[in-house]
C-alpha positions as a LaTeX table, in Angstrom:
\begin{tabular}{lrrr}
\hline
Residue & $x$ (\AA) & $y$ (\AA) & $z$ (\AA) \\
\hline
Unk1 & 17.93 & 11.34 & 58.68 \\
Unk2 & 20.96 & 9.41 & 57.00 \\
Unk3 & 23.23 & 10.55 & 60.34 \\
Unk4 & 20.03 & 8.43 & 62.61 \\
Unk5 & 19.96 & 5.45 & 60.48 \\
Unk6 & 23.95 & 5.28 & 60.23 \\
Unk7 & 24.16 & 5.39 & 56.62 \\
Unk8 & 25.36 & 7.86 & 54.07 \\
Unk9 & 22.86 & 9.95 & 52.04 \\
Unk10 & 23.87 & 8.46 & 49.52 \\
Unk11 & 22.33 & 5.12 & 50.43 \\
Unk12 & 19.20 & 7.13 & 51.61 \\
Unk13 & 18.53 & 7.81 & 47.95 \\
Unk14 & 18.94 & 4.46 & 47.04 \\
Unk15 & 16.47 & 2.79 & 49.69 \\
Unk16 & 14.09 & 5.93 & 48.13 \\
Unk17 & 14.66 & 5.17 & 44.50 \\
Unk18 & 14.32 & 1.53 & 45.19 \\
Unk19 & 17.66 & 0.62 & 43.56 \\
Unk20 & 18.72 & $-3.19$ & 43.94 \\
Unk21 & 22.47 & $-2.47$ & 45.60 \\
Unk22 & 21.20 & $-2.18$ & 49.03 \\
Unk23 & 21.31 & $-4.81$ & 51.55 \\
Unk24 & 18.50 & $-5.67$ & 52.93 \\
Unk25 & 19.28 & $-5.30$ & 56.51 \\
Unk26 & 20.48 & $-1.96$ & 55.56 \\
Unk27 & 17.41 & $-1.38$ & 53.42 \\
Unk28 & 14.98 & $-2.14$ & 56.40 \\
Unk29 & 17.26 & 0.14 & 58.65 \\
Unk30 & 16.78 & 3.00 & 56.79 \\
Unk31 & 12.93 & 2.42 & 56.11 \\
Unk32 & 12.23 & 1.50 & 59.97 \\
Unk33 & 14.11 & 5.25 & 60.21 \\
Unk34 & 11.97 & 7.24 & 57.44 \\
Unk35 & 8.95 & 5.55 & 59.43 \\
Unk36 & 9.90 & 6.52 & 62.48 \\
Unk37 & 10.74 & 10.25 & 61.84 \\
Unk38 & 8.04 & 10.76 & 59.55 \\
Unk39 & 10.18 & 11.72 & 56.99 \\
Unk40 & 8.90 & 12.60 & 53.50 \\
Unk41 & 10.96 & 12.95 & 50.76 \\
Unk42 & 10.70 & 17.15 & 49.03 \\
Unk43 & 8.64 & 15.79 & 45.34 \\
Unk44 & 9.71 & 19.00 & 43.61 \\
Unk45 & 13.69 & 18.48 & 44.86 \\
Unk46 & 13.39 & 15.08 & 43.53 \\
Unk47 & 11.97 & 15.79 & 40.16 \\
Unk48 & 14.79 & 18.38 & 39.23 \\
Unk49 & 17.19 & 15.17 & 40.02 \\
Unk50 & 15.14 & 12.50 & 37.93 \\
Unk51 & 13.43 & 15.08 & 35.72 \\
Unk52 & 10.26 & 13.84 & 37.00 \\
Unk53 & 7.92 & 14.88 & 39.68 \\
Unk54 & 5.33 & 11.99 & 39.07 \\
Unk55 & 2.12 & 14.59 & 38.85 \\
Unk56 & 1.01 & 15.79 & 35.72 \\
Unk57 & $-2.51$ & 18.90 & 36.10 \\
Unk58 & $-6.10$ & 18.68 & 34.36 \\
Unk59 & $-6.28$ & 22.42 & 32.98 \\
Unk60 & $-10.48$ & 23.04 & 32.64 \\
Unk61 & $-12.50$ & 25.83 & 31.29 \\
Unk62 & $-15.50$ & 24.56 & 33.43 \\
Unk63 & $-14.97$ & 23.24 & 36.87 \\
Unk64 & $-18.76$ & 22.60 & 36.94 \\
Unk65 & $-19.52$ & 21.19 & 33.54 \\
Unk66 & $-21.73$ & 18.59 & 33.59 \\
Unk67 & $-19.58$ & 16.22 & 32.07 \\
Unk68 & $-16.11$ & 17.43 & 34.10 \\
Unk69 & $-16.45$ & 14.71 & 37.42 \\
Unk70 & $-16.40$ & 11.82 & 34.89 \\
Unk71 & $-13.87$ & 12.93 & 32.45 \\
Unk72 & $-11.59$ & 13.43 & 35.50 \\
Unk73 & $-12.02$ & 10.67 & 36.83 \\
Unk74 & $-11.09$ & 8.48 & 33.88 \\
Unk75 & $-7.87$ & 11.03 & 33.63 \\
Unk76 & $-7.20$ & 9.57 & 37.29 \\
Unk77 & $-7.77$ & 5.98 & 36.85 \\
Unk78 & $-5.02$ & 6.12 & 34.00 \\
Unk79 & $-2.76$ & 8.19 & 36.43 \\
Unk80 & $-3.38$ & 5.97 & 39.64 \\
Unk81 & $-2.32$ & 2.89 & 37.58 \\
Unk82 & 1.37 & 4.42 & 37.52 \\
Unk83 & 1.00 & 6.17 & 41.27 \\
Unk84 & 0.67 & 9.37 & 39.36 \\
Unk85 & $-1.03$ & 12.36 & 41.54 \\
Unk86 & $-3.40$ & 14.88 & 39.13 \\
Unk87 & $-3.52$ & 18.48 & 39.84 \\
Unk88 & $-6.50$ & 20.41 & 39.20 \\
Unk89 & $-6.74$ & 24.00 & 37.80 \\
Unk90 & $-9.90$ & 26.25 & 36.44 \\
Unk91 & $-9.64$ & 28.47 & 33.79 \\
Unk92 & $-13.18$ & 29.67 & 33.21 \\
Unk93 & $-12.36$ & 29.98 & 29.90 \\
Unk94 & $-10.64$ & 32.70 & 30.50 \\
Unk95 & $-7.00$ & 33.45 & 28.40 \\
Unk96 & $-5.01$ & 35.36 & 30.79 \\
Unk97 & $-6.62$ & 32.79 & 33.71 \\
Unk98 & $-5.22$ & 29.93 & 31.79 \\
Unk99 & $-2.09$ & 31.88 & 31.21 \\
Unk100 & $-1.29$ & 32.07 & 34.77 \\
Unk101 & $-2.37$ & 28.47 & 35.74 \\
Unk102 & $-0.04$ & 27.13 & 33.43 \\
Unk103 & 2.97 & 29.47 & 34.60 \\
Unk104 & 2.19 & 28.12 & 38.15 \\
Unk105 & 1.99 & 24.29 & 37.22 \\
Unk106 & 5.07 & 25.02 & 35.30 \\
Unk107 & 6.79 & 26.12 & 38.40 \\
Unk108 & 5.16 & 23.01 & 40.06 \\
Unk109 & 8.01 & 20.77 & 38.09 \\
Unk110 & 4.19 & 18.91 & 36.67 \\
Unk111 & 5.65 & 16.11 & 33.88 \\
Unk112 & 2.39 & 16.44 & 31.59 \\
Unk113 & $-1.24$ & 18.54 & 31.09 \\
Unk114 & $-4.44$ & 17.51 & 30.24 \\
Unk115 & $-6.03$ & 20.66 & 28.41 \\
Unk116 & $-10.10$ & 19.69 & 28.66 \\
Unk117 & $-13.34$ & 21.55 & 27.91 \\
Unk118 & $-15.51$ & 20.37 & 30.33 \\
Unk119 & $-19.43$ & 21.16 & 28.15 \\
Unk120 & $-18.85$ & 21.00 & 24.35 \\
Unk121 & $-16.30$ & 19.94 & 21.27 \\
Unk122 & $-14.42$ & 23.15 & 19.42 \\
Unk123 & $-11.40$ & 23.31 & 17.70 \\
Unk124 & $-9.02$ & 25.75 & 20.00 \\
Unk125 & $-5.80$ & 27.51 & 19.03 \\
Unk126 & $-3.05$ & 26.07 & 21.44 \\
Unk127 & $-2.03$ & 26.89 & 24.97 \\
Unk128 & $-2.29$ & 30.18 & 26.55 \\
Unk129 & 1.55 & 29.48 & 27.08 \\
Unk130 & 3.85 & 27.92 & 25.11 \\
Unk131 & 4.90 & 24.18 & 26.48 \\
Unk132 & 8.16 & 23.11 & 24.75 \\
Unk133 & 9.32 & 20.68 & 27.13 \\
Unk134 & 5.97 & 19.84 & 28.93 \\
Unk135 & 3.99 & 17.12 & 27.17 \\
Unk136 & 0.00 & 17.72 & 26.79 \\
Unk137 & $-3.04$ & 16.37 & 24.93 \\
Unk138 & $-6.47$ & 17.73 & 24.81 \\
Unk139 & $-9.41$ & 16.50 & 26.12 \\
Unk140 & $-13.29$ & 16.94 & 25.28 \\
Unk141 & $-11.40$ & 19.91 & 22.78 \\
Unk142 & $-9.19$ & 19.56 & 19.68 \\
Unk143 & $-6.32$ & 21.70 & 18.34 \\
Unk144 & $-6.33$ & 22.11 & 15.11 \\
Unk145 & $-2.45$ & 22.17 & 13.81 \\
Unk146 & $-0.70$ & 21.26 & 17.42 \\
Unk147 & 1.56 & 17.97 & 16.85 \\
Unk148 & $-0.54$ & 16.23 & 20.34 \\
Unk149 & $-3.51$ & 13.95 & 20.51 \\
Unk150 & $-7.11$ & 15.29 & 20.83 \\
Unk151 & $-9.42$ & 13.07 & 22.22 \\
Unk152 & $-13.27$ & 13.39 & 22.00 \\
Unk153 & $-16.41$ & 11.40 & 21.59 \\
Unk154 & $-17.57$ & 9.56 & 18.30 \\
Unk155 & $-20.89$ & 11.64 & 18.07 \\
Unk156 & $-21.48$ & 10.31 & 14.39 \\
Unk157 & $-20.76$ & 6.63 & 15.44 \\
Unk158 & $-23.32$ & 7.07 & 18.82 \\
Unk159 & $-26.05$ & 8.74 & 16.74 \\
Unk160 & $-25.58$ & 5.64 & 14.09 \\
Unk161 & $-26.40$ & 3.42 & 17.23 \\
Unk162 & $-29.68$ & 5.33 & 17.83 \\
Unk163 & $-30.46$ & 5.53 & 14.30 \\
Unk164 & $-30.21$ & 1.78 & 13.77 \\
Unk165 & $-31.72$ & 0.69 & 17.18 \\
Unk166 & $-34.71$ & 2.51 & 15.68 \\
Unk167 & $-34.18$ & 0.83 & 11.83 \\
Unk168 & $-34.09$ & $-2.62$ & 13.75 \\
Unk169 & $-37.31$ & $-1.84$ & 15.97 \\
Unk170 & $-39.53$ & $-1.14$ & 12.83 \\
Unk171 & $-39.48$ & 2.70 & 13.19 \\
Unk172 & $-39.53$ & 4.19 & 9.71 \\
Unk173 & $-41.18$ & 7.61 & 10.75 \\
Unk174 & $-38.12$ & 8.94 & 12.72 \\
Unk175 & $-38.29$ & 12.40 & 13.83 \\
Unk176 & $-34.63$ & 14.48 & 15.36 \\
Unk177 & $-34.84$ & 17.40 & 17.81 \\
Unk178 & $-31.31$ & 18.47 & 17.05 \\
Unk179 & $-29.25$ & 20.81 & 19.60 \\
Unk180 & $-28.35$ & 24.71 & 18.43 \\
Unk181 & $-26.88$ & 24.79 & 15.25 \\
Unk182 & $-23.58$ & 26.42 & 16.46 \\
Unk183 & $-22.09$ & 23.92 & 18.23 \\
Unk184 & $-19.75$ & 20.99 & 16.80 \\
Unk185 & $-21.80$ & 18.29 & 17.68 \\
Unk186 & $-25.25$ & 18.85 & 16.56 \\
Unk187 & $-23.96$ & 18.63 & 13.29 \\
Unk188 & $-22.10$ & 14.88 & 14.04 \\
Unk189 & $-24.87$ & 13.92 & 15.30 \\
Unk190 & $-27.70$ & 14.68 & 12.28 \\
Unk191 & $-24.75$ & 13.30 & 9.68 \\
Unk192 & $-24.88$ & 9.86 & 11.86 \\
Unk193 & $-28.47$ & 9.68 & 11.56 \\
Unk194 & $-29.17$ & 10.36 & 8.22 \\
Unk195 & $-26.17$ & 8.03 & 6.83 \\
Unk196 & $-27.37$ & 5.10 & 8.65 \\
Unk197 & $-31.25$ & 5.56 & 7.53 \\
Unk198 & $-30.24$ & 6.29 & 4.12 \\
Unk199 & $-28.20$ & 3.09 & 4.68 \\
Unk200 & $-31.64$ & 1.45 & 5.46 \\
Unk201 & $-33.40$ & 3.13 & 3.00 \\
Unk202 & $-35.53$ & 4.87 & 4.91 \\
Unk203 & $-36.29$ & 8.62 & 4.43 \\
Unk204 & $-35.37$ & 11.37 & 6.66 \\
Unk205 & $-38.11$ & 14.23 & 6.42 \\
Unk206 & $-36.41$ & 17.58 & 6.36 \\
Unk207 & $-40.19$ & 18.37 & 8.15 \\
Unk208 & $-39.08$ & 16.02 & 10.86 \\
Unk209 & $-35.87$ & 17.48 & 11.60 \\
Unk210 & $-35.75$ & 20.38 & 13.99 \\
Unk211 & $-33.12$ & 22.10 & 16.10 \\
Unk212 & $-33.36$ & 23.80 & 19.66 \\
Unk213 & $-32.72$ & 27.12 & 20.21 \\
Unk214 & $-30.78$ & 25.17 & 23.78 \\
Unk215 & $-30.67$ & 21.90 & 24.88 \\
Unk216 & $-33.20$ & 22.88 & 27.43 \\
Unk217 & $-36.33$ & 19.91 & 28.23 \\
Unk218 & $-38.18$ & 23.03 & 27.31 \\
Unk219 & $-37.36$ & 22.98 & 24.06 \\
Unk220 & $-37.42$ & 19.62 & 23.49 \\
Unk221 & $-41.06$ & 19.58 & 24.72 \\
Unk222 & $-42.10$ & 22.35 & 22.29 \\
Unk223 & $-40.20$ & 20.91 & 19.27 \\
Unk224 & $-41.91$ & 17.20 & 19.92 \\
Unk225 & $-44.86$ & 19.01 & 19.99 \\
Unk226 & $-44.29$ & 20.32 & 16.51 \\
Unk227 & $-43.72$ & 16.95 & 15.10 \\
Unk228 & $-46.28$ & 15.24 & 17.10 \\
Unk229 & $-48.81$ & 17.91 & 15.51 \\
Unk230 & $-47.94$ & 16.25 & 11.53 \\
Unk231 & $-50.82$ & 15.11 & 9.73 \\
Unk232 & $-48.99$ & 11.96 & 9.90 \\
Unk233 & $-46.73$ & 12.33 & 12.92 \\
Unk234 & $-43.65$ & 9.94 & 13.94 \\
Unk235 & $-43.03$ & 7.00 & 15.32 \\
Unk236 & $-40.31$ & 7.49 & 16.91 \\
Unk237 & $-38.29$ & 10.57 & 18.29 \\
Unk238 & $-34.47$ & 11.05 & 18.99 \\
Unk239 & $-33.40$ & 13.81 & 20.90 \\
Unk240 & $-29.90$ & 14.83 & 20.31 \\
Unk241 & $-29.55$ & 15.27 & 24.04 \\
Unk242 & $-30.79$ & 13.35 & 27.62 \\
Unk243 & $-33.10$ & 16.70 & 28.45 \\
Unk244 & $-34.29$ & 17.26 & 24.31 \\
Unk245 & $-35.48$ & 13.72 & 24.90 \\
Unk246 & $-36.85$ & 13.97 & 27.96 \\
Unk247 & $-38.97$ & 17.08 & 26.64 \\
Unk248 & $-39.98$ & 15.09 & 24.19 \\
Unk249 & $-41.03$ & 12.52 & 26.87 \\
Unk250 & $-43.20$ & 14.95 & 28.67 \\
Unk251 & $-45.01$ & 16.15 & 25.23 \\
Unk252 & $-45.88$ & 12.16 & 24.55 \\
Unk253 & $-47.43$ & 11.69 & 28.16 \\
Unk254 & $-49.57$ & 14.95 & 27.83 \\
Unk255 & $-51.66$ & 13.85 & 24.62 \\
Unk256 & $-52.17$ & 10.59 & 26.42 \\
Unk257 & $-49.82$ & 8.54 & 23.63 \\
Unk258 & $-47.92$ & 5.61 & 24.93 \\
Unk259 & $-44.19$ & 5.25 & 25.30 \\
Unk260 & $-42.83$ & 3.14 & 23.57 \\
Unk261 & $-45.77$ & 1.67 & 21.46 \\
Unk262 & $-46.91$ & 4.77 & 19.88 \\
Unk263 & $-43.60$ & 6.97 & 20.14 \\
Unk264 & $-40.42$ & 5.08 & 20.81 \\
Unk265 & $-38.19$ & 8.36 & 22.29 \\
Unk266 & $-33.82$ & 7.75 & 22.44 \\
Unk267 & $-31.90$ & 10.49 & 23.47 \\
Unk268 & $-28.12$ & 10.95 & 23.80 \\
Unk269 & $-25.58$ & 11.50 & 26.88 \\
Unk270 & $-27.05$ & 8.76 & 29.81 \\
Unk271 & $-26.41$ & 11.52 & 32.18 \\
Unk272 & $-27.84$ & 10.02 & 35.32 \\
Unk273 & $-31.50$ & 11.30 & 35.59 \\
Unk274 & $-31.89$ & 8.89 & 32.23 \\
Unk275 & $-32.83$ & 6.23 & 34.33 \\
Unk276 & $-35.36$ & 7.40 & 36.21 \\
Unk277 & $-37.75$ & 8.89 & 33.57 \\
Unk278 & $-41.01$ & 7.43 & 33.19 \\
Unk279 & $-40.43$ & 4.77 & 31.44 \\
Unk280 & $-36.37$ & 4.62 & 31.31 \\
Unk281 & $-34.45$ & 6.67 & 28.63 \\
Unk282 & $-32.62$ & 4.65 & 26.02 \\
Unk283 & $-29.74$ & 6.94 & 25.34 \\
Unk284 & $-26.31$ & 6.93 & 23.64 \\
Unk285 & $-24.11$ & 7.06 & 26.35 \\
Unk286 & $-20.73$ & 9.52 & 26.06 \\
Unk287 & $-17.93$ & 7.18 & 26.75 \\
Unk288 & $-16.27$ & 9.92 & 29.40 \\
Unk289 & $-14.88$ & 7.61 & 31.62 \\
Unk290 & $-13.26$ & 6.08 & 28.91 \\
Unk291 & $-12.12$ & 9.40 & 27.20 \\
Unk292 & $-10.18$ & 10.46 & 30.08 \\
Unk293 & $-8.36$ & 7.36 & 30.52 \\
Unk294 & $-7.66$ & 7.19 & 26.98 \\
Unk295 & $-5.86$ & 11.07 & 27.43 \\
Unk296 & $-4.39$ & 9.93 & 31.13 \\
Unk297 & $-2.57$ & 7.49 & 29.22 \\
Unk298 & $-1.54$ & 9.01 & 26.02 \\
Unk299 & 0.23 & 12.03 & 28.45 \\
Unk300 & 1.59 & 9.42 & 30.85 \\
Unk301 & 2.99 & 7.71 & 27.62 \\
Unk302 & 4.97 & 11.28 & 26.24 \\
Unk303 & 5.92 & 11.84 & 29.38 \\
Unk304 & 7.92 & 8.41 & 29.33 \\
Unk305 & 9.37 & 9.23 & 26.11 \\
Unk306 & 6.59 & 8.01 & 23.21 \\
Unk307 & 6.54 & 10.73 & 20.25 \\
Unk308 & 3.46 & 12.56 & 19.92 \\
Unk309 & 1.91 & 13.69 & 17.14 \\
Unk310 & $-1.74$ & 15.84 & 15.53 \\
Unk311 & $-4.52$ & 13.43 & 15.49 \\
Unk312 & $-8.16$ & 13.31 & 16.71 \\
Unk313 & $-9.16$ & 9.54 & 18.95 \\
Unk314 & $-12.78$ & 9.61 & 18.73 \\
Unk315 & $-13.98$ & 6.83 & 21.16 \\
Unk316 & $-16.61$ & 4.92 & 20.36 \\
Unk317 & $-20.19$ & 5.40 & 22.34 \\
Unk318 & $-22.59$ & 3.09 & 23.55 \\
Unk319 & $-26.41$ & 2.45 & 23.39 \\
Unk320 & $-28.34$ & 2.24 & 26.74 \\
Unk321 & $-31.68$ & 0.47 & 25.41 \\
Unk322 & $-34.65$ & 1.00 & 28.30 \\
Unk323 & $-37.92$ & 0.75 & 28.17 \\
Unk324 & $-38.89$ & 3.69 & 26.31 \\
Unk325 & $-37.82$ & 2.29 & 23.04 \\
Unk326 & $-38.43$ & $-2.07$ & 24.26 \\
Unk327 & $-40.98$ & $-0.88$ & 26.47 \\
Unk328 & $-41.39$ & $-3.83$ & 29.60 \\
Unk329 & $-38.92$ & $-6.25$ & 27.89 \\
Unk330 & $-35.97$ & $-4.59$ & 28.76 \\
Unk331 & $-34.92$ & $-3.58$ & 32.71 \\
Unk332 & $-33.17$ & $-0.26$ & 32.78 \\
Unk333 & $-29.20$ & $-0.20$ & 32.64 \\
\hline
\end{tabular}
């Protein structure tokens, strides 16, 4: 390609690297010839030269997680800002899988890893390889001695939101169909509620706290049904997920009790069928977007050099308020 434009290969790299001693009618030769012949430059070949390949990978233990599309896509809005390409890999949670994704990105020449769980929050021990020269952060997932950022949701802070959307509304009879014990953020989640009502003085009855077997609507209809069944039952229920909730939603309609004026229901998530419950879900939404391109960034800073270190960014969430909490004097968001 140098021998067709006339130049040496030398000044091929330049015009590629976009260094400033190249004149410009030189320049615009040798572009008009890479245009012309199609030529692209080998990525790999180049990052052995620069020590950069400009792609870093998104390592998952579940592809089809229901929260995997958005957290991706926040990874890639952070990469596409620096014209950064994102590999994709699938573990399945599987060790040895993991082991031999990361042996093959490796080979790849990628400058970072994302390490995500794409359903829940757990501690995990560290990579299935070791990555001494490869920058990485975990996503959705923390490590619990590795010297690289974890990021993850605020699941105390968004249940505080719910808890004190309710305080505000007048709700002093708040009943919480928590998720299975076992996982990470069930737990989060009841500590955020019962701070911020003890805040507000209002009592939490252990009667009025009950947790799912899953986070099935099934459940969450059968639990609601519990509570709703008190001799004095609540006024208001939050579902520690968007299908607890909207169990709890179908329990309300079936003893003919209105929505929001007798039960005010929140749940947590906003996954997208939220919004098109009868009436709208008001939800703490997970900031996923957000999360990703909170981890996009923190790898694409390592990989330019910025130290990393052990420490967990919980980003804040957000409250969704519809009509099942305002009833018709909010629209749905």
């Amino acid at each position: 390609m140098a021998s067709v434009a006339g130049v040496s290969t030398a000044t091929v790299s330049k015009v590629l690297n976009e260094r400033p001693d190249v004149g410009a009618e030189v320049r615009q030769r040798v572009l008009d010839t890479i245009g012309r012949l199609g030529y692209r430059p080998n990525a790999v070949a180049r990052g052995l030269r620069s020590r950069h390949t400009d792609t870093i990978a998104i390592l998952t233990d579940d592809l089809e997680g229901i929260f995997t599309n958005a957290l991706m896509r926040g990874v890639e809005d952070a990469a596409s800002a620096y014209d950064v390409s994102v590999l994709l890999a699938n573990s399945y949670g599987d060790p040895e899988k993991e082991r031999k994704h990361l042996r093959r990105l490796l080979d790849r020449q990628v400058d970072g890893l994302i390490i995500m769980s794409g359903n829940r929050v757990r501690p995990r021990s560290g990579p299935a390889l070791p990555l001494p020269a490869t920058p990485y952060v975990f996503l959705y997932e923390y490590g619990t001695a590795e010297p690289v950022p974890s990021v993850l949701p605020d699941d105390r802070g968004g249940a505080a939101l719910a808890a004190q959307h309710l305080v505000d509304l007048g709700r002093r009879r708040i009943g919480f169909i928590n998720g299975p014990a076992s996982w990470e953020a069930t737990a989060d989640r009841l500590d955020g509620l019962t701070t911020t009502l003890a805040a507000a003085g209002v009592p939490l009855e252990p009667a009025f706290v009950r947790h799912a077997a899953s986070w099935s609507p099934e459940d969450g209809y059968a639990l609601a049904n519990a509570l709703l069944d008190a001799p004095e039952p609540p006024d208001a229920i939050f579902g520690a997920s968007d299908d607890l909730a909207i169990g709890a939603l179908a329990a309300i309609h079936e003893r003919g009790l209105r929505i929001p004026e007798d039960v005010a229901v929140v749940g947590f998530d906003d996954r997208s069928l939220a919004v098109h419950q009868r009436p709208p879900l008001t939800t703490v939404a997970l900031p996923l977007l957000e999360m990703g391109r909170v981890a996009g960034q923190r790898l694409l800073d390592a990989v330019n050099g910025e130290p990393q270190r052990h420490e967990l960014i919980r980003v804040p969430c957000e409250l969704r308020v519809r009509a099942s909490t305002l009833g018709r004097q909010t629209t749905a968001a």
